[in-house]
LOGU-198985 format. One record per residue: y, x, z of N, C-alpha, C in turn; residue in one letter. Coordinates in steps of 0.2 Angstrom, whole numbers, plus 5000, padded with zeros to 4 digits. Layout:
// residues N
YXZYXZYXZA
...
This chain:
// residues 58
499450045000500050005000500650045000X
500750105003501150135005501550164998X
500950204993500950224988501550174981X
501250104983501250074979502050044979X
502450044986503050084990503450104985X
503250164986503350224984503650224976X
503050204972503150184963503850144964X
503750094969504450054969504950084969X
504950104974505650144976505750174971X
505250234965505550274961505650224954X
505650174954505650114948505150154944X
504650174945504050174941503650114939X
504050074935503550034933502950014928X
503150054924502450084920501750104925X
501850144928501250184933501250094934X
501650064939501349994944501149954938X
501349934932501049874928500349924925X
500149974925499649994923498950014927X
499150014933498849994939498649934940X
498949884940498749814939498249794934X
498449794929498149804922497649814921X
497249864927496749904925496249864932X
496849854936496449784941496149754941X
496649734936496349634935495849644929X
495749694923495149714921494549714925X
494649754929494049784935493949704937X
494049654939494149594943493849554939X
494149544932493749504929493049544925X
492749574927492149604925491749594931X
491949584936491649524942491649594948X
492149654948492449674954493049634960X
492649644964493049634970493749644968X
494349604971495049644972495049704975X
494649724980494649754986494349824982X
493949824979493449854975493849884969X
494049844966494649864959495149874961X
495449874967496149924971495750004972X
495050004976495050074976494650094972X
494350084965494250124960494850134956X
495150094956495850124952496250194955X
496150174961496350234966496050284964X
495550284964494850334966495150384958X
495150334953495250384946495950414947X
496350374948496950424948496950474955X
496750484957496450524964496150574960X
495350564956495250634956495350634949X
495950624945496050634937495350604934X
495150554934494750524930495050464923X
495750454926496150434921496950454922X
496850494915497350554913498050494912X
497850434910498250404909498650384915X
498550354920498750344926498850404930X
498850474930499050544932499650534929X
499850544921500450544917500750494918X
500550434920501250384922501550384930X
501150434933501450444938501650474942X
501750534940502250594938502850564935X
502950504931503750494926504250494931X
């Protein structure tokens, strides 16, 4: 949650709509919320998606 803060504070809104994005995929493939918040985490944590690293650094 804190993180997700943070993205706000810098107006990163790219990184936060593509975080979502990647959520609500995860959720409709029949992942938990709870589930699809921390794999999403999980890939931007160990650079699993390069794309989510690069939007949030902007």
């Amino acid at each position: 949650m804190e993180e997700g803060l943070e993205d706000v504070k810098r107006g990163n809104n790219t990184h936060i709509l593509q975080e979502f994005i990647l959520m609500g995929a995860l959720v409709g493939k029949g992942y938990s919320p709870e589930r699809a918040y921390e794999t999403v985490e999980e890939w931007e944590r160990t650079g699993e998606s390069k794309l989510l690293q690069k939007s949030k650094n902007m």
